[in-house]
C-alpha positions in Angstrom: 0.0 0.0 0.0 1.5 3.3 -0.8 1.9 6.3 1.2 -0.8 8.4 -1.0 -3.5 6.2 -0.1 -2.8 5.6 3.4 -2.5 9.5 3.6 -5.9 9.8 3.2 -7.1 6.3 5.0 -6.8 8.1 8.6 -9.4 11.3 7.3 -12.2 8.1 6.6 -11.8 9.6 2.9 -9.8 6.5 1.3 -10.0 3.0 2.1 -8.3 -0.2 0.1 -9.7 -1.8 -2.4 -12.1 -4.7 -0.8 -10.5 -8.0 -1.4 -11.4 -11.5 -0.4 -14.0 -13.4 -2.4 -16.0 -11.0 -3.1 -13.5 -8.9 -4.8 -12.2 -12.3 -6.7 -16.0 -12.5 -8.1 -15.7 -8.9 -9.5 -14.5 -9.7 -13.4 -13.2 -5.8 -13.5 -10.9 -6.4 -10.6 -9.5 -9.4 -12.0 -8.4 -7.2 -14.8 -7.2 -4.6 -13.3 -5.0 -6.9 -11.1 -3.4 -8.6 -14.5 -1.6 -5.0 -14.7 1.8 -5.1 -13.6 4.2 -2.2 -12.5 6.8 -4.0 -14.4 5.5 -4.4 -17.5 4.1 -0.7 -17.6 8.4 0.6 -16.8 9.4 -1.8 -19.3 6.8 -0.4 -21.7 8.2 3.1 -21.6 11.6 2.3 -21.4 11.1 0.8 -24.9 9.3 3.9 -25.9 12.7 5.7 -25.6 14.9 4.2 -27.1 13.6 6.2 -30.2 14.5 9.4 -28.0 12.1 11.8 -28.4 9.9 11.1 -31.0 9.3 14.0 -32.2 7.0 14.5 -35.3 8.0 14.3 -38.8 11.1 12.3 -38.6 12.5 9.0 -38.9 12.3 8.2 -35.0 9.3 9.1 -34.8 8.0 6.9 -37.7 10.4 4.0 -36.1 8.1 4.7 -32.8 5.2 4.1 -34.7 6.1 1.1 -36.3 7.1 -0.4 -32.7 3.7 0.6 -31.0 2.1 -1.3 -33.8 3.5 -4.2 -33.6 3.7 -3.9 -30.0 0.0 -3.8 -30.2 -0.4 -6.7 -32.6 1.8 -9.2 -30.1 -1.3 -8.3 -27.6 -3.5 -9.0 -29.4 -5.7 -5.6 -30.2 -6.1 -6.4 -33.9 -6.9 -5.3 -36.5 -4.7 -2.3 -36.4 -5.6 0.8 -38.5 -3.4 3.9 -39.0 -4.9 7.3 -39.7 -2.9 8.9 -42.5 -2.7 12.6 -42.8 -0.8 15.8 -43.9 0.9 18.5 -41.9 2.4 21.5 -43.0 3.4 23.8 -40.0 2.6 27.2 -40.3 5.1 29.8 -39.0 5.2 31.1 -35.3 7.3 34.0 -34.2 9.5 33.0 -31.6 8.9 34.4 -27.9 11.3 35.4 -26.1 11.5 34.1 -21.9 10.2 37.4 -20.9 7.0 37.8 -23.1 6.5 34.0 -22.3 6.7 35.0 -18.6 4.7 38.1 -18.7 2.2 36.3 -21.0 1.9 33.6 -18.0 1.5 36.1 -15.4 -1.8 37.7 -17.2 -3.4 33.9 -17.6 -2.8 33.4 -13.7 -4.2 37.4 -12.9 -7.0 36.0 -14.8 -8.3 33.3 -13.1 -8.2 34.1 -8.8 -9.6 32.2 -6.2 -12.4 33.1 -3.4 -12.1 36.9 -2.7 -9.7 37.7 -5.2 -6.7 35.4 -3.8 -4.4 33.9 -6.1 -4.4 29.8 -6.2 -1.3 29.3 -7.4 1.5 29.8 -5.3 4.9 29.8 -6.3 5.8 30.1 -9.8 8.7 28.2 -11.8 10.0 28.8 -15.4 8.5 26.3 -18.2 9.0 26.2 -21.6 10.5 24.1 -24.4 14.2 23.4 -24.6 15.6 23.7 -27.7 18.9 23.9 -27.4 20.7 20.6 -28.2 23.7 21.0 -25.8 21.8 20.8 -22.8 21.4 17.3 -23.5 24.9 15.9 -21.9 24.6 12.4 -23.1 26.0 12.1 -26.6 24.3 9.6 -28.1 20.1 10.6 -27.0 21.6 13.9 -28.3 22.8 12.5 -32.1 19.7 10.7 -31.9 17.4 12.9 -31.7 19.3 15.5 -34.1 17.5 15.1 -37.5 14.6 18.0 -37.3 11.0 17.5 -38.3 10.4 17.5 -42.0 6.7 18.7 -42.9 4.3 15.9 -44.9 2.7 12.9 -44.1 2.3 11.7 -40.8 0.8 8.8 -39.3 -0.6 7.2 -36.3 -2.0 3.8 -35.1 -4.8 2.6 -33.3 -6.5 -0.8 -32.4 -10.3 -2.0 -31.5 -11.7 -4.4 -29.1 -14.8 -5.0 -31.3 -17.6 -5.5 -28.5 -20.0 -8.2 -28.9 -23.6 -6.7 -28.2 -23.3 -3.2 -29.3 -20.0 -3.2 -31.5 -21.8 0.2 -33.0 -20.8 2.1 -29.8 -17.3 2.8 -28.5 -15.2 4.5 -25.7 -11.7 5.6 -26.8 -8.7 5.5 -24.8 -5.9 7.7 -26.2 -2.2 9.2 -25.3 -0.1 11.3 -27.7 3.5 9.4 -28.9 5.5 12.3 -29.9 7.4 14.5 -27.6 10.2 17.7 -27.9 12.6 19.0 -25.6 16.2 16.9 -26.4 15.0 14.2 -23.7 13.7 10.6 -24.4 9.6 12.2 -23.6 9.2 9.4 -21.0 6.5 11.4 -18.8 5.1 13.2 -21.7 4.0 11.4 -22.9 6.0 7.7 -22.9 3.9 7.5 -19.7 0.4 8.1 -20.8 1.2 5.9 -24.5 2.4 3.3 -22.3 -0.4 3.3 -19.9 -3.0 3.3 -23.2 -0.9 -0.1 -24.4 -1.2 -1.7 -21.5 -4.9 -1.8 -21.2 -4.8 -3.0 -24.4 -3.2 -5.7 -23.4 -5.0 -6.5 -20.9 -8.5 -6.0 -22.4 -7.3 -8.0 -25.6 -6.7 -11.2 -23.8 -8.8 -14.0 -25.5 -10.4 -14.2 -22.2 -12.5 -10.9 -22.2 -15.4 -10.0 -23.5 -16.6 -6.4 -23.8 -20.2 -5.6 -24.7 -19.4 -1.8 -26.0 -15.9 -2.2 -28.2 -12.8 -0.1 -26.9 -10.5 1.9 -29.5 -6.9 2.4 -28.2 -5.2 5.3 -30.3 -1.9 6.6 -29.9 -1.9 10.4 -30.9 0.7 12.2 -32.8 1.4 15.9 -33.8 0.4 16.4 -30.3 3.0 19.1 -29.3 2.1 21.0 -32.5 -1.3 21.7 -31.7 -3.0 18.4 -31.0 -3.3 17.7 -34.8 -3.3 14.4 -34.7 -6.4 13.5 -32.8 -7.9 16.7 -34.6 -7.1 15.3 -38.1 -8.8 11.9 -36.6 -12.2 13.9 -35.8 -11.8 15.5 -39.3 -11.8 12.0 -41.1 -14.2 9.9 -39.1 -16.9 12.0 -36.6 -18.5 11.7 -39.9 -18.7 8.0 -39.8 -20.1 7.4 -36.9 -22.5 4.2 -36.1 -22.2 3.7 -39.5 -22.5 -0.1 -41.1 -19.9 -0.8 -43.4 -20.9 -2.7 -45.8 -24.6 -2.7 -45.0 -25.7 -5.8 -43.7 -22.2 -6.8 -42.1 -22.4 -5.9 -38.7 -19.3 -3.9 -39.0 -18.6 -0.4 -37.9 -15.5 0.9 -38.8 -16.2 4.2 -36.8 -18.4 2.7 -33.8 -20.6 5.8 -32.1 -18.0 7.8 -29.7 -19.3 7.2 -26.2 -16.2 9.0 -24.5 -13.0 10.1 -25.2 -10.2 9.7 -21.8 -6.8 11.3 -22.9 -3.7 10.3 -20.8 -1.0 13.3 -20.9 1.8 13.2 -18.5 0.7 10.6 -15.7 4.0 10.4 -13.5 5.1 13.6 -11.8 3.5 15.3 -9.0 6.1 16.3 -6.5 4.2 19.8 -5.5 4.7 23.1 -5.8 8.0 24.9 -6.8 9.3 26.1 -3.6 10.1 30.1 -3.4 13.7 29.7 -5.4 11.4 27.3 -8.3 12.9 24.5 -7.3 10.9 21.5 -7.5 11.2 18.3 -4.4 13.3 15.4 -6.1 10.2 12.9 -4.7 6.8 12.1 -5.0 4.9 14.0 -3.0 3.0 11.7 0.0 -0.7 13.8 -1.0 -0.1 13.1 -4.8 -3.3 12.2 -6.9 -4.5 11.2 -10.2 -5.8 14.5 -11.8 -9.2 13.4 -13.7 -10.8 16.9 -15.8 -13.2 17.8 -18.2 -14.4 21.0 -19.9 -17.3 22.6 -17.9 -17.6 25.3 -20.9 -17.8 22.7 -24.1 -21.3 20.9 -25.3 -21.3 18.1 -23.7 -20.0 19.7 -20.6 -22.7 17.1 -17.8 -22.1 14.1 -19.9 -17.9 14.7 -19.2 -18.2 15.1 -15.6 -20.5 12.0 -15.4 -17.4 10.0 -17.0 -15.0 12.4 -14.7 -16.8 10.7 -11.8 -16.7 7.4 -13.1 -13.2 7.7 -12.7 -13.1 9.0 -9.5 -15.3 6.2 -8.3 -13.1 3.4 -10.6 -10.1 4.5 -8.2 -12.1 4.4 -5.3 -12.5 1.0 -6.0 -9.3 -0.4 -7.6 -6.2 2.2 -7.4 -3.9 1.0 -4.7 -2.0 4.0 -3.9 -3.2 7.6 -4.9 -6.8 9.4 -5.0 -8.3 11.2 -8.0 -9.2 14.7 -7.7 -12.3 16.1 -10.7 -11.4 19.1 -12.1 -13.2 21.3 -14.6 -10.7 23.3 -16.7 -9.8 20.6 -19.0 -7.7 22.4 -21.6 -4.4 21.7 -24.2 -5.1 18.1 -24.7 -5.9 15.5 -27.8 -9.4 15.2 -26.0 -10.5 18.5 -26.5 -10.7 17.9 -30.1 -13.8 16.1 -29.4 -14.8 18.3 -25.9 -18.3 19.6 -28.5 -18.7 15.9 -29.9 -18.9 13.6 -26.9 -18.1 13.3 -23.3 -14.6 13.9 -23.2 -12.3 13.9 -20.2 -8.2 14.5 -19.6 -6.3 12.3 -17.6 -2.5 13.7 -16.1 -0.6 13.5 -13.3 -1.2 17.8 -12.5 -4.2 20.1 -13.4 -2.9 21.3 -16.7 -3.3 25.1 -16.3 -3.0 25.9 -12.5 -0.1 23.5 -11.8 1.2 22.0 -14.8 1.5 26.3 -16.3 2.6 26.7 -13.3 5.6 24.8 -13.8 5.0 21.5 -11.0 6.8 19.3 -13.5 10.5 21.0 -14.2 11.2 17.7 -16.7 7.8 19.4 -19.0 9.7 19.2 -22.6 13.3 19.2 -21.5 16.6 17.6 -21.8 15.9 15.6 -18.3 12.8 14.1 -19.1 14.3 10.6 -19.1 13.4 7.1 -17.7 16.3 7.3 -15.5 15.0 10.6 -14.1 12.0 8.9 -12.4 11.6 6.8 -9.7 8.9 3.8 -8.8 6.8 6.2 -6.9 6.6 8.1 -10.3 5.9 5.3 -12.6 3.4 3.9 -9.9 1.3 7.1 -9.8 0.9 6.4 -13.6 0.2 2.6 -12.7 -2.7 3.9 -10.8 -4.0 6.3 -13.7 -4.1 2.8 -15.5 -5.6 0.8 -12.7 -8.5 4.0 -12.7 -8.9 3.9 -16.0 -9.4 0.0 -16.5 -11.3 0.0 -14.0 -14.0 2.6 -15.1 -13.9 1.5 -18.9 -13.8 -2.1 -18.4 -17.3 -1.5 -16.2 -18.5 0.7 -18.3 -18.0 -1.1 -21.6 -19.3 -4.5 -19.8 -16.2 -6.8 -19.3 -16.7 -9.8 -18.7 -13.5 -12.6 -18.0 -14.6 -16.1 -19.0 -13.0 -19.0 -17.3 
C-alpha cells in the first residue's frame, strides 16, 4: 500500500480496495489486477529508445512502427493507422520574458475566493531547444535530425464489442514529444499506460459488450493535430455499417474520449527559489478533468466521476481529484462531440502552467530521471482507467 493512499485512510476519505471473495468474483478487478508495475516501466523504457519522437522524422515513424506491432503481439487487432498531412505554419518565436509576462496575465485571470491567487509559487516552463543541454551524446545524435513537414501517421487498435459493436469509448495518449529528452513522462507514460490496457482488455479471455478503441496520438505538441485530423476524417462516420448488412462499424458511435498526458510527476509546488522536491509527493493524486464550458460539458463530468469512483474501488496507492478546466489536450478535439475527459498527473493550467513538473519538454525528461513512486502514480492512472472502462463497456472474464 503506498503512502498516497494511506494519507488519506486516517481522514475516513480513502480506504483499500475490498479483497477477499468478493472482490475475486468482481470480473473488473481481476483485470485490473493482470496490470503489472513491471511491464508498464518496461513499456516506456522501450518507448525511448527512439528518443524523443518528435514528429515528422524517422524516429518518430520508427516509434510508430514499434507501437504497432507492439500492439499486434497483444493481441488488439486489427490495427488501422490514420494517415494525414501536416504543414506547420510559421510562429514568431517568444522570447523568456513575453512568455513569462504572457503567463502572469493567464494566472491574474483566473483568482480564487475573494480575489486570492491559487497558485502559489511560480517556476520557469518552456520548451528546450537547445541541443547542448542534453549531456549524453548519443540521445543527443539521436534525436538531431529536425522535423520535415508531410505525411504523418498514427495507429490505433479496437476491441470490437460483442452486443453493441456500434458504440465505443476511446482510450488515447499522444507518442510524440520535444525537448532533447527521451519524452518518458510526456507522454511515454500516458502511450504506455494506453498499451497496456490494451493488453490486458485484448486477452482472449474478455469480452466487452461496448468495443474499446486504443489510439496513440501524434502531432500532439504541435497543436493536437493528430487526434484533430482523426475527428476530421471519421466523426462523420459514426455508427455507421460498413458494408450494410455486415455488422461492421468501422467508426463505432463515440461514447467517451479519456486522454492520458503526463501521468508520473506530481512532486508539489515549486518552492520560493522554483525548485521542485526530487520525490513524490505523500498527498499526490490522479488528476481526472473535463471541460465545464464545451457541449457536452454534464455528460464529461458524469465519465469524470466514473473515474473517481473506478479509483475508489481499484487504485492501490493515490486518490483522483475532478477538475473542470480541461484544456491543451488531444481530447478536447472532441470536448463539442462527446463526453470527453483528460487524464495527467497535475491540473494542466494551475499547476502544470505553473511549472510543478520541471522535466515538461526538457533535456531531463528521461526514464532514469524517475523513480517507482513516479511510474506507480501512472500505474494507478491505469488501474482507474481499466477500471471505469472495463465497467463501463461491460467486461466480462470467461474461465
Amino acid at each position: 500500500m503506498g503512502a498516497g493512499r494511506w494519507a488519506f485512510a486516517g481522514l475516513g476519505c480513502w480506504s483499500p480496495p475490498a479483497g477477499g471473495p468478493q472482490a475475486a468474483a468482481d470480473p473488473v478487478a481481476t483485470l485490473v489486477g493482470r496490470l503489472d508495475l513491471a511491464q508498464y516501466k518496461a513499456t516506456i523504457k522501450g518507448l525511448t529508445q527512439f528518443g524523443d519522437r518528435r514528429q515528422g522524422t524517422q524516429r518518430n515513424r520508427d516509434a510508430v512502427d514499434w507501437i504497432e506491432a507492439q500492439l499486434k503481439s497483444y493481441g488488439c487487432t486489427p490495427t488501422a493507422r490514420i494517415t494525414y498531412d501536416f504543414q506547420p505554419r510559421p510562429r514568431p518565436e517568444r522570447t523568456p520574458e513575453e512568455i513569462h509576462e504572457a503567463r502572469l496575465r493567464f494566472m491574474q485571470a483566473r483568482k480564487g475566493p475573494g480575489g486570492s491567487r491559487l497558485w502559489g509559487n511560480l517556476a520557469a516552463t518552456g520548451v528546450n531547444t537547445d541541443p547542448m543541454k542534453q549531456p549524453d551524446a548519443k540521445l543527443r545524435a539521436l534525436n538531431t535530425p529536425p522535423s520535415v513537414p508531410g505525411e504523418r501517421q498514427e495507429v490505433y487498435c479496437t476491441k470490437v464489442g460483442t452486443t453493441h459493436p456500434e458504440e465505443m469509448y476511446i482510450v488515447s495518449g499522444h507518442m510524440d514529444g520535444i525537448g532533447w529528452g527521451e519524452a518518458a513522462n510526456d507522454d511515454g507514460s500516458g502511450t504506455a499506460l494506453v498499451m497496456q490496457l490494451a493488453r490486458v482488455l485484448s486477452s482472449p479471455d474478455v469480452k466487452t459488450d461496448r468495443s474499446i478503441r486504443f489510439i496513440l496520438w501524434n502531432n500532439e505538441e504541435t497543436g493536437l493535430n493528430g487526434s484533430r485530423a482523426y475527428v476530421e476524417q471519421r466523426a462523420a462516420l459514426q455508427g455507421k455499417e460498413d458494408p450494410v448488412g455486415s455488422g461492421r462499424y468501422p467508426e463505432p458511435k463515440w461514447l467517451g474520449v479519456i486522454q492520458h498526458d503526463m501521468m508520473m510527476f506530481d512532486h508539489g509546488m515549486p518552492r520560493a527559489d522554483g525548485s521542485v522536491s526530487k520525490v513524490q509527493r505523500p498527498e499526490a493524486n490522479v488528476n481526472v478533468e473535463f471541460q465545464s464550458n464545451s457541449k457536452f460539458a454534464a455528460a464529461s463530468q458524469k465519465l469524470a466521476w466514473a473515474l473517481a469512483d473506478a479509483n475508489d474501488k481499484y487504485a492501490t496507492d493515490y486518490p483522483a481529484q475532478v477538475g473542470q478546466h480541461m484544456t491543451n489536450t488531444d481530447s478536447a478535439p472532441f470536448q463539442d462531440l462527446a463526453p470527453s475527459i483528460s487524464v495527467r498527473e497535475n491540473e494542466r493550467g494551475a499547476q502544470i502552467g505553473a511549472g510543478w513538473d520541471p522535466q515538461w519538454h526538457q533535456p531531463t525528461d528521461l526514464y532514469s530521471t524517475y523513480s517507482d513512486a513516479d511510474f506507480r502514480l501512472g500505474l494507478n492512472a491505469a488501474q482507474t482507467t481499466l477500471g471505469a472502462v472495463a465497467k463501463l463497456a461491460g467486461a466480462t472474464v470467461t474461465k
